[in-house]
C-alpha positions as CSV (number, residue, x, y, z in Angstrom):
1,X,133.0,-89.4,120.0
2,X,135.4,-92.1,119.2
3,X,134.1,-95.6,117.7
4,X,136.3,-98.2,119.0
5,X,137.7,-101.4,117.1
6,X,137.0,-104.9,116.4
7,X,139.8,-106.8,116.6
8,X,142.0,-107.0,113.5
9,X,139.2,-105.4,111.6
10,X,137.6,-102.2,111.2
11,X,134.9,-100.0,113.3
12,X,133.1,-101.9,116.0
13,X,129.6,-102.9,114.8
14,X,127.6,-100.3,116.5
15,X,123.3,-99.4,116.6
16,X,122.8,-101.0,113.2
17,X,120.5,-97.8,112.6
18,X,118.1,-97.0,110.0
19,X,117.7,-99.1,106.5
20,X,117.1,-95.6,104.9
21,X,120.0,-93.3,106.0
22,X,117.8,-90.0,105.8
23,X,119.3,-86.4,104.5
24,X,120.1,-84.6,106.8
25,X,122.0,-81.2,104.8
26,X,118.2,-80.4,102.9
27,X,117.4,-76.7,103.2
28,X,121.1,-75.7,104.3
29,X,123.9,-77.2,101.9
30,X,121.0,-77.5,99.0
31,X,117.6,-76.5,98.7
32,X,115.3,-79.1,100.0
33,X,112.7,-78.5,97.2
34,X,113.6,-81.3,95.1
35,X,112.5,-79.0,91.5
36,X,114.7,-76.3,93.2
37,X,117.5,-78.8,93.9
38,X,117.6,-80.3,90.2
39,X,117.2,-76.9,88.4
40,X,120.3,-76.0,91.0
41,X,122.4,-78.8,89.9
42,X,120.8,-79.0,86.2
43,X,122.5,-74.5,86.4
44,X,125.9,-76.0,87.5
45,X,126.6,-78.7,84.8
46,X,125.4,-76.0,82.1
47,X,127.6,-74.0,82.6
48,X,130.3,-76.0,84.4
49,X,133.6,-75.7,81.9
50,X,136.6,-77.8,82.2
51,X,140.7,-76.9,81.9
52,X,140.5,-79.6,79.9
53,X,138.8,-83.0,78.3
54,X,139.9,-86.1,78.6
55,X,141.0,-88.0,75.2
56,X,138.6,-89.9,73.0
57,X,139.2,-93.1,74.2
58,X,140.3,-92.6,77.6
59,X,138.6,-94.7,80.3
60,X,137.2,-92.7,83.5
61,X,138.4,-94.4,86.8
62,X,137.9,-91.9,89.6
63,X,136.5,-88.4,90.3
64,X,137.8,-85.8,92.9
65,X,135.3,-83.3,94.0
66,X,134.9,-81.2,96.9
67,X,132.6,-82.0,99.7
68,X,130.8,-78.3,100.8
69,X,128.0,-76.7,100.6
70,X,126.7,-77.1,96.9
71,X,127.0,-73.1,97.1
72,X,130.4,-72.6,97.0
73,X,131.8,-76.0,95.4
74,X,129.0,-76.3,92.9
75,X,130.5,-75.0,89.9
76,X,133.8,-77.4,90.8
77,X,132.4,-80.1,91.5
78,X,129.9,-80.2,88.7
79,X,133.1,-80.3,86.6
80,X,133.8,-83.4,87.3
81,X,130.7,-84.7,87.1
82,X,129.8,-83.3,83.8
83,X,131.7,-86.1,82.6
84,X,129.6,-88.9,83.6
85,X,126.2,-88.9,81.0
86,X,126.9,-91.7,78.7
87,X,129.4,-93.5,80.8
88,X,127.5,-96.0,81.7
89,X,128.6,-96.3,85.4
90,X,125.7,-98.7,87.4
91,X,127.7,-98.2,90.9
92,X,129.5,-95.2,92.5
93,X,132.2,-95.7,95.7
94,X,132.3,-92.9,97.2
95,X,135.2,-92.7,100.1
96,X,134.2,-89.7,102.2
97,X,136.5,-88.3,105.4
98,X,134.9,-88.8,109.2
99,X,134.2,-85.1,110.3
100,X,132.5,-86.1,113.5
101,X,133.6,-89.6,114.4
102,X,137.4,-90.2,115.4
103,X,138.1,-94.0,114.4
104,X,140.6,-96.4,112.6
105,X,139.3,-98.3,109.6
106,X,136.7,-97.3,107.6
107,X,132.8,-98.0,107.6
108,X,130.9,-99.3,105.0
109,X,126.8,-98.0,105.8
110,X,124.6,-101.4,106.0
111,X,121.4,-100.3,105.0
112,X,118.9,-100.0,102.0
113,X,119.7,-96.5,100.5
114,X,120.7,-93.0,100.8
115,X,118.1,-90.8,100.6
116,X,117.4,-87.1,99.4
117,X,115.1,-85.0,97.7
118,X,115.7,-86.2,94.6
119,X,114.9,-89.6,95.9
120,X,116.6,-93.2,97.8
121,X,120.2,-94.1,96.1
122,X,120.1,-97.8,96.6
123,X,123.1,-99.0,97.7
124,X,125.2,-101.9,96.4
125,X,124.2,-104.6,99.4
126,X,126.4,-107.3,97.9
127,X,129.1,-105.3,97.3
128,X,128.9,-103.5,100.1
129,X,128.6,-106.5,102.5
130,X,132.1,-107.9,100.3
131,X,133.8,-105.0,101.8
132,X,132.7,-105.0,105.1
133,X,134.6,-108.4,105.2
134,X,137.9,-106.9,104.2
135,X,140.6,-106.5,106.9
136,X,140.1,-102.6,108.2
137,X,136.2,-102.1,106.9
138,X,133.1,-103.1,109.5
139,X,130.2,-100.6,110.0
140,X,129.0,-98.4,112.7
141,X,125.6,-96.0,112.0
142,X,126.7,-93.2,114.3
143,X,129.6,-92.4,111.7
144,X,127.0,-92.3,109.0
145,X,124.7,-90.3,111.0
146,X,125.9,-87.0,110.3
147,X,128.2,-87.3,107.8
148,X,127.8,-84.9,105.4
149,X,131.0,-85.8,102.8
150,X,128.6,-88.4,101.1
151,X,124.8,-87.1,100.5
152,X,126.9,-83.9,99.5
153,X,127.5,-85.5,96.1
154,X,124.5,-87.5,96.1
155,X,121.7,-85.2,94.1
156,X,124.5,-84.3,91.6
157,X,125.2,-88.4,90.6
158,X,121.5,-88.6,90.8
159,X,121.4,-85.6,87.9
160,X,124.4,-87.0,86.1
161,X,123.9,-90.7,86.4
162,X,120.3,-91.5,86.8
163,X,119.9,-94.5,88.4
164,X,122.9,-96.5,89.9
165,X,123.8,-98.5,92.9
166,X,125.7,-96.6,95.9
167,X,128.7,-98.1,98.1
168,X,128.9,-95.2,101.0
169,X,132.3,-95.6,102.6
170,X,133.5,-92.9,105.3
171,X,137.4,-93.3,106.2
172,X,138.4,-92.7,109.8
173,X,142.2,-91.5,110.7
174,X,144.5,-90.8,107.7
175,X,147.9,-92.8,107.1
176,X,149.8,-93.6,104.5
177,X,149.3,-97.6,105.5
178,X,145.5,-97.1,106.2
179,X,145.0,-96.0,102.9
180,X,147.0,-98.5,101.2
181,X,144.8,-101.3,102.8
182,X,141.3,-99.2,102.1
183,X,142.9,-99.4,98.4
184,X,143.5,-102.9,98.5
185,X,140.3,-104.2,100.4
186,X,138.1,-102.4,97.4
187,X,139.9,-104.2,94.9
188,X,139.8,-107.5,96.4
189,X,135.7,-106.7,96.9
190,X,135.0,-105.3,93.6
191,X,136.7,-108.0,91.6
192,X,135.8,-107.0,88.0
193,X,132.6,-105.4,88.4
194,X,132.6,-101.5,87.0
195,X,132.8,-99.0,89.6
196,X,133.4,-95.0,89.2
197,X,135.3,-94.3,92.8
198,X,135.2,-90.7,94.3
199,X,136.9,-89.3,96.5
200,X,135.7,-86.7,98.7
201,X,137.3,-83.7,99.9
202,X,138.1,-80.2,99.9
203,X,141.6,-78.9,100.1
204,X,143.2,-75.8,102.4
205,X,140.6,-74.7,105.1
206,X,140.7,-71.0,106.3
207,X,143.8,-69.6,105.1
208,X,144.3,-66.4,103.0
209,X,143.4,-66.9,99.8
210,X,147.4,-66.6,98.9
211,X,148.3,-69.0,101.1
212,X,145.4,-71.9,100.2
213,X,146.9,-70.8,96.6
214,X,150.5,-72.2,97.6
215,X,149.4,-74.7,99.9
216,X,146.7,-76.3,97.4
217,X,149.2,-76.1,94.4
218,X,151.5,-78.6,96.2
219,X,148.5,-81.0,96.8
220,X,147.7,-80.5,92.8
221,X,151.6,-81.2,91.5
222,X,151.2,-84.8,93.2
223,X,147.3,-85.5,91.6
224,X,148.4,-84.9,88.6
225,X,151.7,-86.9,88.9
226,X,149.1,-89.7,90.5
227,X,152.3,-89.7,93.0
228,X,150.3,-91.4,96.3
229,X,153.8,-91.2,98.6
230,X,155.0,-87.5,97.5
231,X,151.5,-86.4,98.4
232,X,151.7,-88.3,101.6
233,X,155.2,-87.0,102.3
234,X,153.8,-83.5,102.0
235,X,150.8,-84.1,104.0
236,X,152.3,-85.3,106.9
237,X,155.0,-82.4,106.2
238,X,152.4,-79.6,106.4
239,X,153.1,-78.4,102.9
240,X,149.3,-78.9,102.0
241,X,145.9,-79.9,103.3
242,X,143.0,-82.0,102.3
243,X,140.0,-83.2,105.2
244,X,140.2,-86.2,102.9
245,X,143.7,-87.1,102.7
246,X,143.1,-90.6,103.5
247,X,140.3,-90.8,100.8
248,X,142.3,-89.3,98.5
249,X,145.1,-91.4,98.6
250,X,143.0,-94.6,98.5
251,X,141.2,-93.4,95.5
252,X,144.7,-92.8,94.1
253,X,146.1,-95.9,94.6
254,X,143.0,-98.3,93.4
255,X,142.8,-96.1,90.7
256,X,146.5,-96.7,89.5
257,X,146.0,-100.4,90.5
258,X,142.6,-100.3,88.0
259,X,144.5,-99.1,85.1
260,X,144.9,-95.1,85.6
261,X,148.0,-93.8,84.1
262,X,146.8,-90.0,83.7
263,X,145.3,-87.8,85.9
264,X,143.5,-84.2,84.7
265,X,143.3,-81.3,86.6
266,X,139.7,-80.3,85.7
267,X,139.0,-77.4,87.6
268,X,140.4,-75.7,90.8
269,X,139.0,-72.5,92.5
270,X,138.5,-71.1,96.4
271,X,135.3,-70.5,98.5
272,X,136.6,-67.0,97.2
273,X,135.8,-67.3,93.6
274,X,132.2,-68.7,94.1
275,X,131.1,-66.0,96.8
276,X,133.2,-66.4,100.0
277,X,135.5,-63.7,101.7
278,X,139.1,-63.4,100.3
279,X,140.5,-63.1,104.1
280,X,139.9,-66.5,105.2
281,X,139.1,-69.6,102.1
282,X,138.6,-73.4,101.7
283,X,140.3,-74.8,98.3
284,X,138.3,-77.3,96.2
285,X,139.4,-79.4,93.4
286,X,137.9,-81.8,90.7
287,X,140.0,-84.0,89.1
288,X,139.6,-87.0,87.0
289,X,142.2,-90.3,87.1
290,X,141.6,-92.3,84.1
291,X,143.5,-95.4,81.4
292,X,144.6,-93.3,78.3
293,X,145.8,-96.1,76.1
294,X,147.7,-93.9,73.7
295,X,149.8,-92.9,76.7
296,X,153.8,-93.1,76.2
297,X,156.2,-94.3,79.2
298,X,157.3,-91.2,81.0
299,X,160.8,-90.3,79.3
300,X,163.6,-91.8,81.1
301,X,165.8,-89.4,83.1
302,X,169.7,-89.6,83.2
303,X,171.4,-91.1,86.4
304,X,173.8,-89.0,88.5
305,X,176.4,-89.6,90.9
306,X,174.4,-87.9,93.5
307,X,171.8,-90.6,93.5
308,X,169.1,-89.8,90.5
309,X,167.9,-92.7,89.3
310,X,166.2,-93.1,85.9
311,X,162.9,-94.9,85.1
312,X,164.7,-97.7,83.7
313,X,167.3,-98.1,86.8
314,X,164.5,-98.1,88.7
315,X,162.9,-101.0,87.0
316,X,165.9,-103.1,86.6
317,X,166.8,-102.5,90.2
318,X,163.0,-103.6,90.8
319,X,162.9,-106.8,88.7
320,X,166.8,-107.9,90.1
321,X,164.5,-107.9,93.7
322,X,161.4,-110.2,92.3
323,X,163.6,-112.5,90.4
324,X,165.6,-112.8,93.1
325,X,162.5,-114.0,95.3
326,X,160.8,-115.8,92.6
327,X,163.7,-117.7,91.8
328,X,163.8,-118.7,95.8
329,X,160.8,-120.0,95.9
330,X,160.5,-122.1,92.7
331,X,163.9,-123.7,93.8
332,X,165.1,-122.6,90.5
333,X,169.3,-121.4,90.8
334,X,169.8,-118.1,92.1
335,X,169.8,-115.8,88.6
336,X,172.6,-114.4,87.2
337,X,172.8,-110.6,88.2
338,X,174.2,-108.3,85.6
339,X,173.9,-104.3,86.0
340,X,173.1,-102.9,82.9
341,X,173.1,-99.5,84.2
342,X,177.0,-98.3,85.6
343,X,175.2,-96.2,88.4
344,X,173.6,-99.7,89.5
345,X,177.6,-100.9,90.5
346,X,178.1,-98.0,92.9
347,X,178.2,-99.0,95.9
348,X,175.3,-97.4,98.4
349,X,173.1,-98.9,101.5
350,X,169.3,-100.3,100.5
351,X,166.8,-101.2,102.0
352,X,164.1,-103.6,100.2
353,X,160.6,-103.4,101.6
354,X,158.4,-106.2,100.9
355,X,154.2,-105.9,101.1
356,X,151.3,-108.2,100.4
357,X,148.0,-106.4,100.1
358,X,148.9,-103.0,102.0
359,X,150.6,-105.0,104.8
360,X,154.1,-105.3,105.5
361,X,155.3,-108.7,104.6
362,X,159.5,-108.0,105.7
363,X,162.0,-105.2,105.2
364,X,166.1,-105.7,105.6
365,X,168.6,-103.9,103.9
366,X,172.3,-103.1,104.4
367,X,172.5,-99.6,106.2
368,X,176.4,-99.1,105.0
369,X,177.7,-98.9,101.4
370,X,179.7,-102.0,101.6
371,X,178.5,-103.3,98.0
372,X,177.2,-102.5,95.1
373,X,173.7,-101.0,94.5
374,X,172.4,-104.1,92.6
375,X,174.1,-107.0,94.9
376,X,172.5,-105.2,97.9
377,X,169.1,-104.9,96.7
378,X,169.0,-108.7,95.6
379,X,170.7,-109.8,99.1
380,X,167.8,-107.4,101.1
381,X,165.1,-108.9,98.8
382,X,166.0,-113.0,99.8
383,X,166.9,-111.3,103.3
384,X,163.3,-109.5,103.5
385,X,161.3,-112.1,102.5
386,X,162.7,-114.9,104.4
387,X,164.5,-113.9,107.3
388,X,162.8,-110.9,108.5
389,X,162.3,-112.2,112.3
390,X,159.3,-110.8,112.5
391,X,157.3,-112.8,110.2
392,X,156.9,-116.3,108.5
393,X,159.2,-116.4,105.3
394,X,157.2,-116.0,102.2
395,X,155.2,-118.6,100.4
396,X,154.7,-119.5,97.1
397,X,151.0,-118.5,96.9
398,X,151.5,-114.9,98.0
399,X,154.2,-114.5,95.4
400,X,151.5,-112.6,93.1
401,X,150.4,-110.3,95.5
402,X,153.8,-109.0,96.3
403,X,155.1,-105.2,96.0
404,X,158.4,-104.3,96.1
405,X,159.9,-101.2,97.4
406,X,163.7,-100.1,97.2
407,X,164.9,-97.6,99.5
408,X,168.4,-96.4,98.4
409,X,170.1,-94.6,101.8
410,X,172.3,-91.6,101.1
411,X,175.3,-91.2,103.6
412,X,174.5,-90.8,107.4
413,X,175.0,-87.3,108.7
414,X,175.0,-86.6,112.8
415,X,171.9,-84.8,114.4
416,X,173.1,-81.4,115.8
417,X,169.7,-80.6,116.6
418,X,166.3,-82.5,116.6
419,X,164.4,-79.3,114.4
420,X,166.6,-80.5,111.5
421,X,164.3,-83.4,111.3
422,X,162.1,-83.4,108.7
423,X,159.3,-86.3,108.7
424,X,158.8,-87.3,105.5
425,X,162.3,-86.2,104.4
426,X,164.9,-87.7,106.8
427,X,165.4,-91.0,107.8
428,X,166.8,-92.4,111.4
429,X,169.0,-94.3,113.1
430,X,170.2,-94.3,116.6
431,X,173.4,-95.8,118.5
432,X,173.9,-96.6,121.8
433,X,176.3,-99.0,122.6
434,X,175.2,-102.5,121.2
435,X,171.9,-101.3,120.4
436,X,170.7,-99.7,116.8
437,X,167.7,-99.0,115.4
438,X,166.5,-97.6,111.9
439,X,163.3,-96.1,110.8
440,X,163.1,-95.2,106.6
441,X,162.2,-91.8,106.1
442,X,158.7,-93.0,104.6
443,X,158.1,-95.0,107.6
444,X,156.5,-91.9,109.7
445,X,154.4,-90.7,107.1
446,X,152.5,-94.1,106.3
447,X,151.5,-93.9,110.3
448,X,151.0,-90.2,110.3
449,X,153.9,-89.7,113.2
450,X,154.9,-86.5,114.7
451,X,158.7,-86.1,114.8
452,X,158.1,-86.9,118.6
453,X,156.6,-90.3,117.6
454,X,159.1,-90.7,115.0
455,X,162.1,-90.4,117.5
456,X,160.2,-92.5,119.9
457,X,159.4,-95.3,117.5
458,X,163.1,-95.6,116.7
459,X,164.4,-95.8,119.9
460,X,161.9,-98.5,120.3
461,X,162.8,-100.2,117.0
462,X,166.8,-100.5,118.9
463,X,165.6,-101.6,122.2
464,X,165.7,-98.3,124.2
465,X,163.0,-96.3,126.4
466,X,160.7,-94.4,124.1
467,X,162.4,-91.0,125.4
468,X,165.9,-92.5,125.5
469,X,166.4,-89.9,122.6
470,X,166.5,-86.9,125.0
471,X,169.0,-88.3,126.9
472,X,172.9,-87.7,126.3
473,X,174.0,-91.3,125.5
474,X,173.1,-92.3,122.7
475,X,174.0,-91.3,119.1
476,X,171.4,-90.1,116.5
477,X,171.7,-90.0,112.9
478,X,169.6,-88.5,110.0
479,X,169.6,-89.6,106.1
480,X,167.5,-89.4,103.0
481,X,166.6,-92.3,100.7
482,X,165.3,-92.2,96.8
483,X,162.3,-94.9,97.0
484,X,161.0,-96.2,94.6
């Protein structure tokens, strides 16, 4: 079934449904007798047992817990939610994948309350009904209906928690760029009110239980480096798995927006170690992103020559691009640009990416190292957000909503053969006569693009037939880029 969209917003508003979304997993996922089900879940937070605690004074943002049958991700998820008594959380966001539903957006349920054995979750009506209104969120029942990603974590809040109010989000088709707007439009609804978000999801389905090992440790290294594009880079590379990606990455990139510098690794296990088969596994995680406030800048890394920049380059480079704008915009003289940093003089190509709110607001750079690093970044940030020709320059009211990205090119090498291309690693551009095109390497991964979308979309991007890239005439070039 696929829900269709309402223009420039999310799913199409469908049969409204019931008020009372019932369970519908009772008796197969978890017992249905609701003293069964708490004494079940009551046995999995006794003896659940972290890697490790989170400080003293650290500030819980967001959970990560699997989504099966309470059989085999049980004793992981009630890791994470072992943390919850005495946290005082009154609402729960919970951002679940669309398992039977293909749509674009994500769908925010419109009735009364949740129900399971345990009893009705309220939800969050006013909260809820802010989120509906956000660009990308709208609600349709039939992706509720039988989605199980949700009331899968419900009778364990209810154990944890008590009572609290319930936002029940379910995220269709995974992209970089979706999640990024998900991310966004929860903030802008939430304002300052106290929410504990979850993602939903469980990692490598149905490999061997080596394989789920090495897939699921790649997924891991980016959670607990709270690094949104390396995870999505591997994603869309195939160098891990998660049913939730896009949940995950939204909850990943609110949380970092809410504060979150620190992410634990709580517990990680396969359908293996809880009962399952060793010959075919599903990975499952629990994680916890929270504020430490005792927590140190990450140690600053030496530059190279070969294109390694250090925490503190990155910044300047960063803050020479704002300025830059700012100073634009206030009618205030162009600022005096001094590289403090002797790698920041060399000269490369850069691109400067420019988005408000998840969206892409401009992007120009300069694709040949004609200038040095820091003159190029601060001529693609004026050139991004005010001559991009696809959009209206930059006002003065969006100025705080404003992300920067730098995208610094290394040199351009031929394509010998279109296997070498790596989405998520290289970077395009195609010749043919007159006509060029360029696509940034992180380009495909935000839209989730084959490498046969990726080579259509550039030739697009320079004017040509989508398949003009088979053809013998024009010239195709690969490259990398640090981003930052």
């Amino acid at each position: 079934m696929f829900v269709t969209l309402m223009a420039g917003s999310g799913p199409a508003q469908a049969a409204s449904g019931p008020e009372v979304r019932p369970a519908v997993l009772a008796g197969t996922w978890y017992p249905a007798d609701p003293g069964r089900l708490r004494r079940s879940i009551q046995g999995f937070l006794s003896k659940a047992r972290a890697r490790a605690s989170l400080p003293a004074r650290a500030r819980l943002i967001a959970l990560i817990v699997p989504r099966a049958g309470h059989r085999f991700s049980g004793p992981v998820a009630a890791v994470g939610y072992k943390l919850l008594p005495q946290r005082g959380f009154e609402c729960v966001l919970i951002i679940a994948p669309s398992h039977r539903v293909a749509f674009r957006g994500v769908s925010i349920f419109k009735g009364q309350a949740y129900a399971t054995p345990l009893g009705r979750v309220p939800l969050d009506r006013a909260l809820s009904a802010a989120l509906r209104k956000q660009p990308g969120f709208g609600y349709a029942w039939p992706i509720h209906r039988a989605e199980h990603a949700i009331e899968i974590q419900l009778p364990f809040l209810q154990v944890a928690l008590g009572k609290f109010k319930l936002i029940a989000a379910v995220m269709g088709r995974p992209s970089l760029a979706r999640a990024r707007i998900t991310a966004n439009g929860v903030l802008e609804a939430i304002g300052r009110t106290r929410v504990l978000l979850v993602a939903s999801t469980d990692l490598s389905h149905f490999y061997s239980e080596k394989k789920a090992h090495a897939l699921d440790r790649v997924l891991i290294k980016h959670v607990r480096a709270l690094d949104v594009l390396g995870l999505a880079r591997s994603l869309t590379a195939g160098k891990c798995f998660a049913c939730g990606a896009g949940p995950l990455m939204a909850v990943m990139i609110a949380a970092k927006k809410l504060g979150a510098n620190r992410a634990i690794i709580l517990k990680y296990a396969t359908s293996a170690d809880t009962g399952g088969g060793r010959r075919s596994v599903v990975g499952y995680l629990a994680a916890a992103l929270y504020r430490d406030p005792r927590a140190k800048a990450a140690p600053l890394r030496p530059s190279s020559s070969g294109g390694v920049y250090s925490a503190a380059e990155r910044r300047h480079l960063k803050k020479i691009a704002r300025r830059a704008v700012v100073a634009r915009l206030t009618g205030r003289p162009a600022p005096r640009i001094r590289p403090r940093f002797k790698a920041l003089g060399r000269r490369r190509g850069a691109f400067v990416t420019i988005k408000r709110q998840g969206r892409l607001r401009g992007c120009i750079g300069h694709v040949r190292a004609t200038k040095p690093l820091y003159l190029a970044v601060a001529e693609a940030a004026l050139a991004a957000a005010f001559n991009d020709p696809r959009f209206k320059p930059i006002t003065r009211r969006e100025l705080a909503d404003l992300e920067f990205e730098i995208s610094v090119l290394s040199p351009f090498r031929p394509v010998k053969s279109f296997g070498e291309i790596v989405v998520g690693r290289h970077g395009l551009l195609i010749v043919s006569g007159r006509r060029a095109g360029l696509l940034l390497p992180q380009v495909p991964v935000e839209f989730g693009w084959t490498r046969e979308q990726f080579l259509a979309a550039v030739c697009r991007k320079a004017g040509l037939a989508a398949d003009a890239w088979r053809g013998p005439g024009p010239r195709l070039y690969k490259f990398t880029a640090e981003v930052f």
